[in-house]
C-alpha positions in Angstrom: -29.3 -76.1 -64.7 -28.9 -74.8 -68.4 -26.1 -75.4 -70.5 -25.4 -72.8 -73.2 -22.8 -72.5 -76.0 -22.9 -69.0 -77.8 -20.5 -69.8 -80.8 -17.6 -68.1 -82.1 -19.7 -66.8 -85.6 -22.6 -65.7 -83.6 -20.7 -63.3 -81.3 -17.2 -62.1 -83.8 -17.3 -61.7 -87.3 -14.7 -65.0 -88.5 -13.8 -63.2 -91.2 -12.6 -60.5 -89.5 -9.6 -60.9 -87.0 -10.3 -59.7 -83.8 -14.0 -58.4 -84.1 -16.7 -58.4 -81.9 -20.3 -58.0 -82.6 -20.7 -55.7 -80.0 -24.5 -54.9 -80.6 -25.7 -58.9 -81.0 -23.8 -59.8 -77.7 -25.7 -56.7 -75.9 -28.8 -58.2 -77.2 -28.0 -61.9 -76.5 -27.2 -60.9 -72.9 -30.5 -58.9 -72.4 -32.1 -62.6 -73.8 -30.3 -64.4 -71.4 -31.1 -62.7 -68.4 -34.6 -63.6 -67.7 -33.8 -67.2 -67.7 -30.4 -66.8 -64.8 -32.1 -64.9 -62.9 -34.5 -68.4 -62.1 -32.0 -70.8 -63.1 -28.3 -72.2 -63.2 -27.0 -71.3 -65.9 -23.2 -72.0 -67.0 -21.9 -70.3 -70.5 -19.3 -71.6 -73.0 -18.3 -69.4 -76.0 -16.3 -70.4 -79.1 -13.2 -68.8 -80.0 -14.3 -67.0 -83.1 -12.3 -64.5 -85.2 -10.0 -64.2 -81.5 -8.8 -67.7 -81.4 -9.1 -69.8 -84.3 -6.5 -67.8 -86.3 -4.2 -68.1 -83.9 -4.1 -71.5 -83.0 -4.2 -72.2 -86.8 -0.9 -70.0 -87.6 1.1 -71.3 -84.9 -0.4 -75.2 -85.8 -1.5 -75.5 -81.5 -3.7 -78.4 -82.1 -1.1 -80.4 -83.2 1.1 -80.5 -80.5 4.2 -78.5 -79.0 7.1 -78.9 -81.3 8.8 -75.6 -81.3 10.0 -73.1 -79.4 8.3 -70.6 -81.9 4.9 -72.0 -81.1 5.2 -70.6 -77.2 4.5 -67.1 -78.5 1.5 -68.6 -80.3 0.4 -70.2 -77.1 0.6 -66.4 -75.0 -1.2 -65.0 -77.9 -4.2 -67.0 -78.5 -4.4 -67.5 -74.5 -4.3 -63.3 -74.3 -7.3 -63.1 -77.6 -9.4 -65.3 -75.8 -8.8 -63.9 -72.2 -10.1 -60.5 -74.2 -13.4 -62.2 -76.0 -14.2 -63.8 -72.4 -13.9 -59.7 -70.8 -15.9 -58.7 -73.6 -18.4 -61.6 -73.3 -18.8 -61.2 -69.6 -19.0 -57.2 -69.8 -21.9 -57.5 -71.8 -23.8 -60.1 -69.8 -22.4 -58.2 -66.2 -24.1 -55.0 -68.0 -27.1 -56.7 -68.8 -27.5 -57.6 -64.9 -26.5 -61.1 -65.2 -23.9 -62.3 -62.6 -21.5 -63.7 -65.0 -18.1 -64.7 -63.5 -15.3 -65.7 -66.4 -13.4 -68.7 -65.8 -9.8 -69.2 -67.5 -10.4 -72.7 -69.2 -6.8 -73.7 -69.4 -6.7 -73.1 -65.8 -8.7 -76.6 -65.1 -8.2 -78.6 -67.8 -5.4 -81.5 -68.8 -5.7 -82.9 -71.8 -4.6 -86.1 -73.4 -3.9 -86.0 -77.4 -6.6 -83.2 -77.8 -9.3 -85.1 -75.6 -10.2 -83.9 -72.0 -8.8 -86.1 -69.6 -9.3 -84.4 -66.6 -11.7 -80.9 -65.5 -11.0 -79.2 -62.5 -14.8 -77.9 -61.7 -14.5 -77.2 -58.0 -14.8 -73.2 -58.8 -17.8 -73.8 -61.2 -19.8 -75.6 -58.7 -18.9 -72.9 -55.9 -19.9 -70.5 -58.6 -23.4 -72.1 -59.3 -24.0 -72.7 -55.5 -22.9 -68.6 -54.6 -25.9 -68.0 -57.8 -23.0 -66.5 -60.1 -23.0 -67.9 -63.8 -19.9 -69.3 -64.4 -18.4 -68.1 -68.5 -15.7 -70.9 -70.0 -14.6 -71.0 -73.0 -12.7 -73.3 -75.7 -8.9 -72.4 -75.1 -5.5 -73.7 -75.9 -4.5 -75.9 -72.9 -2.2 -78.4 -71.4 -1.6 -81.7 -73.1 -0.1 -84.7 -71.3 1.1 -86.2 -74.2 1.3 -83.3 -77.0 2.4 -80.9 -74.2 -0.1 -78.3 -75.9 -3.7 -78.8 -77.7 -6.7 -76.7 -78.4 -9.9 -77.7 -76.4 -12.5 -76.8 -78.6 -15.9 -75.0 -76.9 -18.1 -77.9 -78.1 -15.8 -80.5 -76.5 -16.0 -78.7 -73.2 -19.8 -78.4 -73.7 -19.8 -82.4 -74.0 -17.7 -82.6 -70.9 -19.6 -80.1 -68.6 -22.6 -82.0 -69.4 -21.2 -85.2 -68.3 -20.3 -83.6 -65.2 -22.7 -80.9 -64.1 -25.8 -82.7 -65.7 -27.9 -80.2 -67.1 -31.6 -80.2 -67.8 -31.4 -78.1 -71.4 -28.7 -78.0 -73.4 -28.7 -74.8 -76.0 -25.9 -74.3 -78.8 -26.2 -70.7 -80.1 -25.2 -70.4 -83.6 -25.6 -67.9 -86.8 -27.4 -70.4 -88.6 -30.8 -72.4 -87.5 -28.9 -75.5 -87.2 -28.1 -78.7 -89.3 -28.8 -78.8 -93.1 -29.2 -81.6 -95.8 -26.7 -79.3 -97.7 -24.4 -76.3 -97.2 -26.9 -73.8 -95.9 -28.1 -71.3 -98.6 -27.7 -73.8 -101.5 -30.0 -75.0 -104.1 -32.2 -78.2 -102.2 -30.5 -77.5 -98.9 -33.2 -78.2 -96.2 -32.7 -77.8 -92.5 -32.9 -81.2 -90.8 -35.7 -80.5 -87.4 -34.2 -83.9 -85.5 -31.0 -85.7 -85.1 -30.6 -89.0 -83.3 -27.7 -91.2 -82.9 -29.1 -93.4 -85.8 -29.6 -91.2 -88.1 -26.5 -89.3 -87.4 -24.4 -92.2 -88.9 -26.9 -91.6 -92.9 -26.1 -87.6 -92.0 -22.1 -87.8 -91.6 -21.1 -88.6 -95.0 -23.5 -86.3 -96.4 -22.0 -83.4 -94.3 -18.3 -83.9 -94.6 -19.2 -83.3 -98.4 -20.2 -79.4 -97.2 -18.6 -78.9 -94.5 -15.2 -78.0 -94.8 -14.0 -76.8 -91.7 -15.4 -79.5 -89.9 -17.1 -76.6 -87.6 -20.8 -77.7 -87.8 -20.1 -81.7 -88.2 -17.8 -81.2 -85.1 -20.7 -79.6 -82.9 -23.0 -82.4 -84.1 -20.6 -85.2 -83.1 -20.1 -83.7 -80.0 -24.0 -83.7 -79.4 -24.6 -87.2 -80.5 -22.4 -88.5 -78.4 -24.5 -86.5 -75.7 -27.6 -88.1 -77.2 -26.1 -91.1 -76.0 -26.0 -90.5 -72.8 -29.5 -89.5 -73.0 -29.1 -85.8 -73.2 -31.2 -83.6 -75.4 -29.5 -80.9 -77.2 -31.3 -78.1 -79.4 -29.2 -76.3 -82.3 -30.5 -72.5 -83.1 -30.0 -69.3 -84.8 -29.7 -66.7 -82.0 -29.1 -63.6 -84.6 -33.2 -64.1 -85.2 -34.2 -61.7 -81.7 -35.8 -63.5 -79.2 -35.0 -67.2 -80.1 -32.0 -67.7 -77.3 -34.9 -66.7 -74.9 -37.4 -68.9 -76.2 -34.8 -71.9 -76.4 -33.4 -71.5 -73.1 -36.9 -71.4 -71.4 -37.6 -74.3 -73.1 -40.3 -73.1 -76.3 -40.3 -74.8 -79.1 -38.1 -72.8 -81.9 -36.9 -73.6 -85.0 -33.6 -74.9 -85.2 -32.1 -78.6 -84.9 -32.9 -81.2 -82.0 -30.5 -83.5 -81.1 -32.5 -86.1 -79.4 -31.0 -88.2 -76.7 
């Protein structure tokens, strides 16, 4: 089974609210194709320029603590029940068998962390030869009664439980850098391991400021842990999701587990 994340930049424009890169998702989708019709495939995607705005006005990842904040709940819920029909049309268009799954639905949270995934309907999906499309979503919180579960946190928990063989994070950029990407001396970094991710992290929290890419990493390293390999990539270059996911070499970032 393959694992892939198609981030929120990759597939909106983040500057834009509510923008959908209509043409790169019909591309990605024809990429992706190939590889579920041979494999298991599950699909996360991030919230983008649908769901991070939201969750940001109404302050969702830190907890219910107004009654204001239950309209911001039914709105970013609705934007990213839209980017998952707009994810899914594309890949259903393309041929593949994608089958969108309402996150929230199947997951309890505890202070923002995942405490408990209900995956009976992903399995049933996988074993029917549907690919199954999640994504990161506002959910319920034991103790904070709401929270955000981020895409990359869900990617770290499907892969504890489903156990796949490749793990691919699509991105808009070819994965981790010494600096912030486009700046004088920044380099791309080929390999990350859970050693060398402890000299990275203070380097990146210096140009990083949304926490976005660092995030993802952490996320992955912790994977790494476990043993999982993980490989960072820019999907905007054409035909580097479909070399990735069948396993060619590309450039990008490995996290090595």
């Amino acid at each position: 089974m393959i694992l892939l994340k198609l981030g929120g930049s990759l597939i909106t424009r983040k500057q834009e609210p509510f923008s959908f890169r209509h043409g790169v998702m019909r591309r990605l989708a024809r990429e992706i194709l190939p590889v579920a019709e041979r494999e298991p495939l599950v699909v996360v995607h991030g919230g983008g320029s649908f769901g991070h705005p939201l969750a940001l006005e109404y302050a969702l990842h830190r907890g219910l603590s107004s009654e204001e904040q239950l309209r911001g709940i039914a709105l970013t819920r609705q934007a990213m029940a839209e980017l998952t029909r707009l994810v899914v049309g594309a890949l259903v268009e393309a041929g593949v068998r994608a089958f969108g799954v309402q996150t929230s639905a199947i997951a309890v949270c505890r202070r923002g962390e995942p405490e408990r995934l209900e995956l009976g309907t992903v399995r049933w999906l996988l074993e029917l030869g549907l690919v199954p499309v999640l994504c990161g979503d506002v959910a319920r919180d034991a103790e904070l009664g709401v929270c955000i579960l981020s895409g990359d946190t869900l990617v770290r928990e499907l892969a504890l439980e489903l156990r796949p063989r490749r793990i691919v994070l699509a991105t808009d950029v070819d994965g981790i850098y010494s600096a912030e990407p486009g700046s004088p001396g920044a380099k791309l970094i080929p390999e990350v391991t859970p050693e060398s991710f402890g000299r990275l992290a203070p380097e990146m929290r210096s140009h990083d400021a949304t926490g976005g890419m660092r995030r993802k990493l952490e996320e992955l390293v912790e994977l790494a842990r476990r043993g999982y390999t993980s490989v960072i990539i820019n999907a905007l270059e054409e035909g580097r999701l479909r070399k990735a996911l069948s396993g060619e070499k590309v450039r990008g970032t490995i996290v090595k587990g």
